[in-house]
C-alpha positions in Angstrom: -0.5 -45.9 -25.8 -3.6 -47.7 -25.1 -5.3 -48.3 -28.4 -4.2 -49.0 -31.6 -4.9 -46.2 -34.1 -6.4 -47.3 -37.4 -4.3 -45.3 -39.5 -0.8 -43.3 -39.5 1.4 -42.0 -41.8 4.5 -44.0 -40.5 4.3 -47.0 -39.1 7.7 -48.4 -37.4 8.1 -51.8 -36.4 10.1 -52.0 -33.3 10.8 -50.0 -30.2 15.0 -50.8 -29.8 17.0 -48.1 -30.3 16.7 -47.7 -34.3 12.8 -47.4 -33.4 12.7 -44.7 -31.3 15.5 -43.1 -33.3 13.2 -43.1 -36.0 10.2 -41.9 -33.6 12.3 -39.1 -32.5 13.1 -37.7 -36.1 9.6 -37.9 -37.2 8.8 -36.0 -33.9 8.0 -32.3 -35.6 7.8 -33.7 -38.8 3.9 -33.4 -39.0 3.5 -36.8 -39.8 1.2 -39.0 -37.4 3.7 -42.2 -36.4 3.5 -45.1 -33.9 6.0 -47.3 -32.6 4.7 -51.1 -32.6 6.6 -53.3 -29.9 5.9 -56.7 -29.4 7.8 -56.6 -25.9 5.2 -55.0 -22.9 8.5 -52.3 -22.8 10.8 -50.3 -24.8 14.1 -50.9 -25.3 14.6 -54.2 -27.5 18.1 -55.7 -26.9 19.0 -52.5 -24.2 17.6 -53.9 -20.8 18.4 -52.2 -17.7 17.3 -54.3 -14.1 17.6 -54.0 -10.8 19.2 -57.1 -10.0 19.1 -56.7 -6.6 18.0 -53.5 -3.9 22.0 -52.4 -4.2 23.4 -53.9 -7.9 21.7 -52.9 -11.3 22.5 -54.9 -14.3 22.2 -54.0 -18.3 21.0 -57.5 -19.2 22.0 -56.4 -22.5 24.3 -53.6 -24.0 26.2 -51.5 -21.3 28.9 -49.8 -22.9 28.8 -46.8 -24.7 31.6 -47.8 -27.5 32.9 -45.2 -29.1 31.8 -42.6 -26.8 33.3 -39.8 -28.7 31.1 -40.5 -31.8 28.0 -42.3 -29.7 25.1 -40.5 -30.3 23.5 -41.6 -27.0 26.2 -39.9 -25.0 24.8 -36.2 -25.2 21.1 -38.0 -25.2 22.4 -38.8 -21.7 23.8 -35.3 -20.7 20.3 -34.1 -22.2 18.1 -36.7 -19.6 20.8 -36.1 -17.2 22.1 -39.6 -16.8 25.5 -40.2 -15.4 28.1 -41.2 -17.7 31.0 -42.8 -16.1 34.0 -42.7 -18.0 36.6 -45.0 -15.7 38.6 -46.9 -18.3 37.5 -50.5 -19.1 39.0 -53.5 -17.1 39.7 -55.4 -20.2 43.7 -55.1 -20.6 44.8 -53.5 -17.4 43.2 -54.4 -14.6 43.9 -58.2 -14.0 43.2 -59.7 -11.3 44.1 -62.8 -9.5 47.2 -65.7 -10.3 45.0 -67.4 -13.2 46.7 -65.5 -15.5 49.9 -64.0 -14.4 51.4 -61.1 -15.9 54.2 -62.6 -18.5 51.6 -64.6 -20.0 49.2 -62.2 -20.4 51.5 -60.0 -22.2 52.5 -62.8 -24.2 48.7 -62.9 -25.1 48.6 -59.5 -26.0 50.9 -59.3 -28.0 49.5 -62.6 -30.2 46.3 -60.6 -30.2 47.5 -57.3 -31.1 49.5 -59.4 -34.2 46.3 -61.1 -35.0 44.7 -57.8 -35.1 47.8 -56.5 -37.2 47.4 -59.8 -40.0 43.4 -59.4 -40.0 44.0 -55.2 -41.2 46.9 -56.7 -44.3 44.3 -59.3 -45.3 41.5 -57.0 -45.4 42.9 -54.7 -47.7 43.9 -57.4 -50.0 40.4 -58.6 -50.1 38.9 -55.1 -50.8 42.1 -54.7 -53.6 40.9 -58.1 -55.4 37.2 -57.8 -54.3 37.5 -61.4 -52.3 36.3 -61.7 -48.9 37.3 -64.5 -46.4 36.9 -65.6 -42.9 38.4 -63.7 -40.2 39.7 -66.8 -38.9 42.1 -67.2 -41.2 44.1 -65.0 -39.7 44.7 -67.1 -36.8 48.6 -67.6 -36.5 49.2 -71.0 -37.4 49.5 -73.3 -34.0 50.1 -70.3 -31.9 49.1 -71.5 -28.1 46.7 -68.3 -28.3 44.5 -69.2 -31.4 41.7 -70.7 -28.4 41.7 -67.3 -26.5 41.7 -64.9 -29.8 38.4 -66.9 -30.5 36.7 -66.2 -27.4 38.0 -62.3 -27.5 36.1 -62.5 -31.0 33.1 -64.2 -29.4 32.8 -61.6 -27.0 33.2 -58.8 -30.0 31.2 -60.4 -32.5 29.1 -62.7 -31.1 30.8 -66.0 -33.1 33.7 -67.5 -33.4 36.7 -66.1 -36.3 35.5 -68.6 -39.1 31.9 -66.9 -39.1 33.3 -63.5 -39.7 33.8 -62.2 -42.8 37.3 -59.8 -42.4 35.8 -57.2 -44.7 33.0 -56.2 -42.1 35.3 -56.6 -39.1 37.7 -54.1 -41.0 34.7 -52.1 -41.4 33.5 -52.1 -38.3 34.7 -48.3 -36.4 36.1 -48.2 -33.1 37.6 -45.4 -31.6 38.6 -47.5 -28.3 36.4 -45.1 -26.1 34.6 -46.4 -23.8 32.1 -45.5 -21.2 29.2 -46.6 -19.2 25.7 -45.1 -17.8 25.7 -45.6 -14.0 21.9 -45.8 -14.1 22.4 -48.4 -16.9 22.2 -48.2 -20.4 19.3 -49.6 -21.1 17.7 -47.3 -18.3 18.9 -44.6 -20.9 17.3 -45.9 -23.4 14.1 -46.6 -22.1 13.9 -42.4 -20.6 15.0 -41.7 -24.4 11.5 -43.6 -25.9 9.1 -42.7 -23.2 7.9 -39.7 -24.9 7.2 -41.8 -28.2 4.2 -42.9 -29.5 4.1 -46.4 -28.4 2.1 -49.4 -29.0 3.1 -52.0 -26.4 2.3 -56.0 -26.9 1.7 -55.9 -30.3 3.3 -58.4 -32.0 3.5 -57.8 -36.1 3.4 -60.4 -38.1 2.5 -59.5 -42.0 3.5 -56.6 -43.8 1.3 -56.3 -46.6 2.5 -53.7 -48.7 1.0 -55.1 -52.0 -2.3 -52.1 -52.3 -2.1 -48.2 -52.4 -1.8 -48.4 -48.3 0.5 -50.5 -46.6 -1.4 -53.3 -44.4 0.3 -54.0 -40.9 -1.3 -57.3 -39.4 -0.9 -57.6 -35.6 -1.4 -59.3 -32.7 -3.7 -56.2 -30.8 -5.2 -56.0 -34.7 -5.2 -54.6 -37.8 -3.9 -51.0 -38.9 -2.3 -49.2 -42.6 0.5 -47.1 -43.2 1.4 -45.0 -46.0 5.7 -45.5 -44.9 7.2 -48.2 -43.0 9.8 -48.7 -41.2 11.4 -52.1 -40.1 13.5 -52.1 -37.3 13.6 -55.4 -36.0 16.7 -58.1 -35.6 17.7 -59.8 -38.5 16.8 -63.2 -37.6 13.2 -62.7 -37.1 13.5 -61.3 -40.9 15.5 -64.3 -41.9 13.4 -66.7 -40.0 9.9 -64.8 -41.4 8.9 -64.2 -38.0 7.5 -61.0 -39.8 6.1 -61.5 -43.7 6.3 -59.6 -46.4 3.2 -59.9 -49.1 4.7 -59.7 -52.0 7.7 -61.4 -50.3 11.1 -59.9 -50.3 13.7 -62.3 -51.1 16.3 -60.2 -51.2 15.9 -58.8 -47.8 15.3 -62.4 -46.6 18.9 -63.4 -48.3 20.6 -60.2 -46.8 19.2 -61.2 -43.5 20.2 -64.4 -43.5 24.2 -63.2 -44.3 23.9 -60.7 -41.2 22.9 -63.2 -38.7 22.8 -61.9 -34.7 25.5 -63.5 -32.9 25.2 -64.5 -29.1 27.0 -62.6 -26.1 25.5 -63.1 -22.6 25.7 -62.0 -19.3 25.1 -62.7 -16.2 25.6 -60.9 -12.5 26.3 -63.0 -9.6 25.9 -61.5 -5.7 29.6 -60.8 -3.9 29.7 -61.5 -0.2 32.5 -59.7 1.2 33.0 -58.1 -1.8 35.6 -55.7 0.2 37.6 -58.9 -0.9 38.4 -58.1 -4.3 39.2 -54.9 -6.3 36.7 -52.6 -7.6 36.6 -52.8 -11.5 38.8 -55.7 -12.2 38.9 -58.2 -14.5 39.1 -61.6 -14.1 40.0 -64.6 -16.7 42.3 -67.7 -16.6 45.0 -68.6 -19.1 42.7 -71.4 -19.8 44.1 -71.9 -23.6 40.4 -72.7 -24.6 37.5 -70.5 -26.1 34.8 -71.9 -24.2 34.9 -70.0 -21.2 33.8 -67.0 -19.1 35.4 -63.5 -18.6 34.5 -62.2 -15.4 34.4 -57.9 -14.5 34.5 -57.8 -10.9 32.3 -54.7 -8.8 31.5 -52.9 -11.3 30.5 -49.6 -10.5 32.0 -50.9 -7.1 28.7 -52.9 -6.8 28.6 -55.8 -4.8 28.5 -58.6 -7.8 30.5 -59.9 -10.3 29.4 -60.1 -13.8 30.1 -62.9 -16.3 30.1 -62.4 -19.6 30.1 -65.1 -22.8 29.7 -65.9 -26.3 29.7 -67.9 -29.3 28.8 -71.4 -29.7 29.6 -71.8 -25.7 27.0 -69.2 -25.0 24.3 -71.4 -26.7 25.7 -74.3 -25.3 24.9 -72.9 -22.4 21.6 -71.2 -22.9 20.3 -74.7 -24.3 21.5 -76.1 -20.7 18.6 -74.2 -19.3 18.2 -71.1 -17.0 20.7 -70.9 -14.1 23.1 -72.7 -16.2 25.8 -69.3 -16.8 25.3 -69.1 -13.1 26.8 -72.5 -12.1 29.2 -72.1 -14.8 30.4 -69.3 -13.7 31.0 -70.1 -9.5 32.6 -72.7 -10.8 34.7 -71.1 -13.0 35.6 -68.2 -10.0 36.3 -70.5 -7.6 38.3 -72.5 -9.9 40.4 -69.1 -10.1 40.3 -67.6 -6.7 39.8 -70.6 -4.2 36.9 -72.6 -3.0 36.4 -70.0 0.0 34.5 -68.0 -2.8 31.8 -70.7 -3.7 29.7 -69.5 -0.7 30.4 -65.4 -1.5 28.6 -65.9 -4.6 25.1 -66.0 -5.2 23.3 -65.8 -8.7 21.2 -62.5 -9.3 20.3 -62.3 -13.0 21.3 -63.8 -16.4 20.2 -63.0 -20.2 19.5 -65.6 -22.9 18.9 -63.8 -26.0 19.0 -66.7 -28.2 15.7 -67.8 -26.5 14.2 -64.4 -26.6 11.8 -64.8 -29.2 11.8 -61.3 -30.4 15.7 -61.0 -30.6 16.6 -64.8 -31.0 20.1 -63.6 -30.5 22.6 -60.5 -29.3 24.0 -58.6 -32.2 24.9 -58.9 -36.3 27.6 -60.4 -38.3 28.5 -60.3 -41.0 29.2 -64.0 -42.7 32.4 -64.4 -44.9 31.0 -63.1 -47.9 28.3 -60.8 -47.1 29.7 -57.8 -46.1 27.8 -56.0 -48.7 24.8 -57.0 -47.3 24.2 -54.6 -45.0 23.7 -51.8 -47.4 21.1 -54.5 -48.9 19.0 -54.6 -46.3 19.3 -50.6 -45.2 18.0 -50.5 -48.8 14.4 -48.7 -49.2 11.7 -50.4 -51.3 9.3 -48.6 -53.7 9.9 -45.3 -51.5 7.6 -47.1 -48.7 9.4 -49.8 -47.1 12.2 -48.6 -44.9 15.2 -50.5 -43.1 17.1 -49.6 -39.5 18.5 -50.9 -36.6 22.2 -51.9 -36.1 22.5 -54.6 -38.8 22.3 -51.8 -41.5 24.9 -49.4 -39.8 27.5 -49.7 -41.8 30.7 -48.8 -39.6 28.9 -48.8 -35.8 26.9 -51.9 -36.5 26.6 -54.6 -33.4 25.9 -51.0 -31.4 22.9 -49.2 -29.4 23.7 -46.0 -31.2 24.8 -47.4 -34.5 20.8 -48.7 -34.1 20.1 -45.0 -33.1 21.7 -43.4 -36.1 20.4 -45.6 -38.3 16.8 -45.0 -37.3 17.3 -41.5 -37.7 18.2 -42.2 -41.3 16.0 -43.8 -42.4 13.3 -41.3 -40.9 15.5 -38.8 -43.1 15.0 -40.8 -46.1 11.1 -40.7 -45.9 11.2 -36.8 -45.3 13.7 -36.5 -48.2 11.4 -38.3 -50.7 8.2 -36.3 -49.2 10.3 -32.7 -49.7 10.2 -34.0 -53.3 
């Protein structure tokens, strides 16, 4: 879309994958809508590239979790993407001496037992109504605790003692998972191209305090008579976007659902013949600060690295390149300093320094479990709430963003049928 209209019946803030879930629901629904993106794309935290003329890289999601319940998987049979459904390289496809066999077993098993402690305290939390920090679950000086962490950074986007155990109970995962060999945020982008789009427009007050709701923006000035907010929950927390009158409580909700960090980066393979198509790769290192690696995907000549927590944003405040040198160093550390000149840096997110995500995916703090039905909440039957920070069991997801778009579009054509 080129201009802004003046006026629409639903405005919603945000073209991710809530947006144009929301977009797509409204579709036949009569009702004039526009999608306002501050990014010149669609797409949000779901970036497909072409890192290079023979490797393409999601920059940000690229699995389709739970592919038996993941919405986007038939929106992919539907646009006639690809879906590849090879089994992930997390557990069985090791590769290399860093981490031989016995120990990683031994690993599993302290993970598996982690994972076993984490469901016992989480139904004693919901039976006393007392949540706690996932963390806490950490066995006791087991050699693992280090590794467990980084698993969870890679999960959640933080470390154990910033997850509350009631949201990671709640959290559904059917251990399906598959991939779109075009990318996944390729699919994502096909899905919102036939939405009504406003590109590089920035919003930054919601004034909902007359008979129309008032949307200030960088490409002007337009009203609404419904609106819905998709955006990440730390531009809410940090009012990157206003509300006049304010909503506190939103603000507070926000603020105990912040996005954690995971990123990636993909690193050029010379010789890639080398190593095994869709391995994995990751040392025994007994420390959370560090890298796992997925080797050719999509037998693609690359390697991609993948990290999070408080390491990931030590490395993002490094400065650009800095996953890239981590990471060579970290593979050659692993398979030999004969590697160092096989790899070559392609691409590399930093979503913490994106300033329309400012981070990956939500959380839930110990405590604030509940706040994600606070902020999916509607307001006066014209504010609305999506994106994957109110899903309430596929949260942290594309299509638990997806699905909760289409809800809350539901809600407004509920309250009109009335």
């Amino acid at each position: 879309m080129t201009s802004l209209p003046s006026s629409v019946d639903v405005a919603i803030i945000g073209a991710g994958a809530a947006g144009l879930g929301a977009a797509h629901a409204l579709k036949h629904s009569g009702l004039s809508t526009v999608v306002l993106e501050a990014r010149d794309r669609v797409g949000g935290r779901a970036h497909t590239i072409m890192a290079s003329p023979d490797v393409v890289f999601d920059v940000g999601c690229g699995w389709l979790h739970s592919a038996d319940q993941n919405s986007f998987v038939n929106i992919a049979e539907q646009l006639d993407f690809e879906i590849n459904k090879t089994l992930p390289p997390w557990r069985e496809r090791a590769y290399g001496k860093a981490f031989p066999k016995e120990e990683r077993d031994d690993f599993m098993a302290a993970l598996d037992a982690f994972y076993d402690r984490a469901e016992q305290a989480a139904k004693v939390a919901k039976k006393n109504h007392r949540d706690s920090a996932a963390g806490l679950c950490l066995a006791p000086g087991n050699r693992w605790n280090p590794m467990i962490d980084a698993i969870s950074t890679y999960i959640n986007g933080c470390e154990l003692d910033q997850v509350s155990i009631l949201d990671m109970d709640a959290y559904e995962d059917t251990e399906i998972n598959w991939r779109v060999r075009r990318g996944y945020g390729a699919l994502v982008a096909a899905y919102g191209a036939s939405c009504p789009l406003a590109l590089n427009c920035e919003v930054t007050l919601i004034d909902h305090s007359g008979k129309r709701i008032r949307i200030e923006t960088s490409r002007g000035t337009l009203s609404a008579d419904r609106v819905i907010v998709t955006v990440p929950t730390n531009l809410i927390a940090d009012a990157a976007i206003r509300f006049d009158p304010p909503l506190p409580a939103k603000v507070e909700a926000a603020r105990g659902l912040p996005l954690g960090l995971a990123d990636k980066v993909t690193l050029a393979l010379d010789e890639p013949e080398a190593l095994p198509v869709e391995g994995n790769l990751r040392g025994a290192t007994m420390r959370t600060e560090m890298g796992t690696y997925h080797l050719r995907p999509f037998g693609q000549p690359c390697i991609e690295g993948f990290f999070g927590g408080r390491f990931a944003q030590s490395l993002e405040d490094s400065g650009p390149g800095a996953f890239a040198a981590h990471s060579i160093d970290e593979i050659v550390g692993f398979l030999g300093n004969d590697f160092r000149r096989k790899l070559k840096p392609l691409a590399e997110s930093r979503w913490a320094h994106d300033p329309f995500a400012r981070g990956s995916y939500s959380h839930a703090l110990p405590g604030h479990a509940d706040k994600r039905a606070v902020l999916a909440a509607p307001v006066d039957g014209r504010l609305f709430f999506a994106g994957e920070a109110t899903s309430p069991g596929f949260f942290s997801t594309a299509h638990g963003a997806r699905d909760s778009g289409e809800r809350a579009a539901g809600e407004i054509l509920a309250l009109i049928k009335e």
